[in-house]
Wavefront OBJ file of the C-alpha trace (Angstrom):
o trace
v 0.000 0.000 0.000
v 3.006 2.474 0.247
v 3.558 2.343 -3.015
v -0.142 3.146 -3.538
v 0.791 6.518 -2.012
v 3.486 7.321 -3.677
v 1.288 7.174 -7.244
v -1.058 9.882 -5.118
v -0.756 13.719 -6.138
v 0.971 15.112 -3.196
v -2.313 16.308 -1.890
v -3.847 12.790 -1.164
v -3.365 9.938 1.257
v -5.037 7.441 2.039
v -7.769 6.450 5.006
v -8.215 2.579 6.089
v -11.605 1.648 7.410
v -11.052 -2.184 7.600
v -8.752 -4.945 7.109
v -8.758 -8.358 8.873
v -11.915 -9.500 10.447
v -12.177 -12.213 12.450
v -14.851 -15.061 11.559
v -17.223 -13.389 14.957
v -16.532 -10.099 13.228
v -17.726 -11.351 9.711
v -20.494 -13.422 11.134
v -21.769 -10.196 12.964
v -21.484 -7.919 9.949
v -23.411 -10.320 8.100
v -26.264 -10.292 10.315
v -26.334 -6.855 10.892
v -26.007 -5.995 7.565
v -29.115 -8.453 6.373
v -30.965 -6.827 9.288
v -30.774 -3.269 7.296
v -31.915 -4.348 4.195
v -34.506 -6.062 5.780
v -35.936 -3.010 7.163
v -34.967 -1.152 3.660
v -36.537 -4.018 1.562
v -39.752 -4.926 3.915
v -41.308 -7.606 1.118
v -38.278 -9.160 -0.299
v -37.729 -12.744 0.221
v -35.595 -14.948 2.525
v -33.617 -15.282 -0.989
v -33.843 -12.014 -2.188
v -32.461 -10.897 1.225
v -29.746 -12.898 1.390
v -28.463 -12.108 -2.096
v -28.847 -8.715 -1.205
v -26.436 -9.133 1.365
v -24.054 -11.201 -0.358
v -23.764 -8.021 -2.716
v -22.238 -6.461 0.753
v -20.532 -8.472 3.061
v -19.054 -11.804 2.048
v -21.047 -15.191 3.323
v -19.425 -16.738 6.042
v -17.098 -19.632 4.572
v -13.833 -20.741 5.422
v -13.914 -23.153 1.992
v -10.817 -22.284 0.233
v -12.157 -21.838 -3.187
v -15.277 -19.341 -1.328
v -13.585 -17.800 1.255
v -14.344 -14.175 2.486
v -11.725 -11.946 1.873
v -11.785 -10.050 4.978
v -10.658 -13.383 6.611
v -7.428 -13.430 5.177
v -6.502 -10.254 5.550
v -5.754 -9.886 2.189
v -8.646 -7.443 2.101
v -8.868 -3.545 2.987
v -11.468 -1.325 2.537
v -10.110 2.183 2.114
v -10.675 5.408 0.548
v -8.302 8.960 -0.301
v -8.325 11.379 2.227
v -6.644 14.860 2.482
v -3.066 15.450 3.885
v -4.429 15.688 7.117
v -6.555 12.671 7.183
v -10.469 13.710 6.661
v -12.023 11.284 4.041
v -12.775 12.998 0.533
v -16.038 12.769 -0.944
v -16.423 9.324 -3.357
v -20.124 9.816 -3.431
v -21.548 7.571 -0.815
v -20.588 6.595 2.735
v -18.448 3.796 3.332
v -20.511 0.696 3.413
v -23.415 1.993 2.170
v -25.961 -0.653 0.424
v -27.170 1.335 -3.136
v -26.268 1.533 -6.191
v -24.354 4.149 -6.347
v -21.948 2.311 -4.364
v -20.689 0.348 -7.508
v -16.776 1.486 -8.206
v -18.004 2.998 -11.960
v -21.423 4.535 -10.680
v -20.079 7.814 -11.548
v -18.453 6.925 -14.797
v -22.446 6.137 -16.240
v -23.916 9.135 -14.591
v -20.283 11.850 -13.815
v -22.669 14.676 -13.830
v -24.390 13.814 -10.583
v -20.812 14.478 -8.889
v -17.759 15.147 -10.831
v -15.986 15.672 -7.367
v -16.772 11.654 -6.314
v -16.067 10.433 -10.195
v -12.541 11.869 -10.216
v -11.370 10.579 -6.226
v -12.913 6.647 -7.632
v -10.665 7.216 -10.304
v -7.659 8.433 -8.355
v -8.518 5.839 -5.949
v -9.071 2.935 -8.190
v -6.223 3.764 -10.399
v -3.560 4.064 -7.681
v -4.879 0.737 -6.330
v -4.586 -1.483 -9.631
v -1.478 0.360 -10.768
v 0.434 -2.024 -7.546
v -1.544 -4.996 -8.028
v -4.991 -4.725 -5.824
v -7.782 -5.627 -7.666
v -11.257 -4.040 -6.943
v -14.873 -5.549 -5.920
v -17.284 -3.632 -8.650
v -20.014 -3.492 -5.792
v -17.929 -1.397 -3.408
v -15.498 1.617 -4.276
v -13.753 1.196 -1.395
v -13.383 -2.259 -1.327
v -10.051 -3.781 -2.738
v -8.200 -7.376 -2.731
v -4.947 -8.353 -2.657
v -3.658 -12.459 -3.277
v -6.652 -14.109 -2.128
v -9.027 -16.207 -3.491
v -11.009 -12.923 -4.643
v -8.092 -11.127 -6.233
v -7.125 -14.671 -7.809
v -10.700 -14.923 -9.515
v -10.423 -11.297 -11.008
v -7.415 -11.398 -12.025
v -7.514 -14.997 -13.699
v -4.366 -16.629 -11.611
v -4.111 -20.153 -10.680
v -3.960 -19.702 -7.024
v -3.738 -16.901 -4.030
v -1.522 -16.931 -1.266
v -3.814 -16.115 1.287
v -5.923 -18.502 2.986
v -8.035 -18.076 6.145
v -6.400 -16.728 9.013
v -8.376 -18.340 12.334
v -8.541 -16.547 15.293
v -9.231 -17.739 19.190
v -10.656 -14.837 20.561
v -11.111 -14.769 24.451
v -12.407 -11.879 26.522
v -11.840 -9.721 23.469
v -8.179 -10.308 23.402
v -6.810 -12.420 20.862
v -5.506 -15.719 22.662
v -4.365 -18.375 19.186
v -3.745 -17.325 15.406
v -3.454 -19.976 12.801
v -3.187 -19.640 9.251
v -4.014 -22.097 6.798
l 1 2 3 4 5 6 7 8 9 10 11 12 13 14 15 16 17 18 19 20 21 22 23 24 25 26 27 28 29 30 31 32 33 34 35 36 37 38 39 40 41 42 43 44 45 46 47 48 49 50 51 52 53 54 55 56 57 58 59 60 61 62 63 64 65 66 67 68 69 70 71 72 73 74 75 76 77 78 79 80 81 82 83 84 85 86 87 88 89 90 91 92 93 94 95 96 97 98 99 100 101 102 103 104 105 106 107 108 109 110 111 112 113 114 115 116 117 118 119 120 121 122 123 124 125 126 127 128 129 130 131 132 133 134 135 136 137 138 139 140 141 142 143 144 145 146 147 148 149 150 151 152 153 154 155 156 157 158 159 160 161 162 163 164 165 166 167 168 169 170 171 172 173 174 175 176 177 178
């Protein structure tokens, strides 16, 4: 990711939301998250719901060939900020559940915010240009050798696999990586 920063006008930085997540943390956001659009999509279905959610947070599996990327922390979800480190407008809130959430919203519609359509660029640009690859859904949302970035970016295997966590009292007690 340094090297991210150094393709950044001198201007720019950048702001990390997330990284790593435990398989509580995932499980939780999961739940939470299907919880929202259950309240913002009152007469979908039990299927429709939880493809909705799918679309947002990763479904829990530690299969190698499905994993979520968060567990491997070879995810981040990040975004550019300002020198001093207040996040820039990219035309939603990070992690919110529409459409214009999708990384190339603004390139179909860059009148609604010309502002938000040049920091995805900047964003997306810097990211791919050392080797992240990007989850369409999300701007912020980017992968880096796991099974995610492996699938997008057509190679035969990623170099991250789950990373399991024994969490006790909220402290971490046993890591194990697979």
């Amino acid at each position: 990711m340094q090297h991210a920063l150094t393709l950044l006008p001198k201007d720019y930085s950048l702001l990390l939301y997330d990284g790593y997540r435990p398989f509580q943390v995932q499980q939780y956001l999961f739940s939470h998250f299907s919880k929202q659009l259950a309240r913002i999509m009152p007469d979908a279905t039990e299927q429709e719901l939880l493809q909705a959610t799918k679309k947002y947070v990763a479904l829990l599996s530690v299969d190698a060939t499905h994993l979520a990327p968060h567990l491997t922390g070879g995810a981040i979800d990040i975004t550019l900020a300002d020198r001093q480190g207040k996040a820039l407008d990219l035309g939603t809130a990070f992690d919110e559940m529409n459409e214009k959430s999708a990384t190339r919203y603004f390139e179909h519609n860059p009148k609604e915010n010309p502002e938000a359509c040049q920091h995805r660029r900047l964003l997306y640009n810097c990211m791919t240009q050392v080797g992240f690859s990007n989850y369409a859904e999300e701007w912020w949302h980017y992968d880096f050798y796991n099974v995610a970035w492996a699938r997008r970016v057509q190679a035969k295997t990623a170099c991250y696999g789950a990373i399991q966590v024994t969490i006790l009292d909220h402290k971490i007690k046993e890591i194990r990586y697979q």
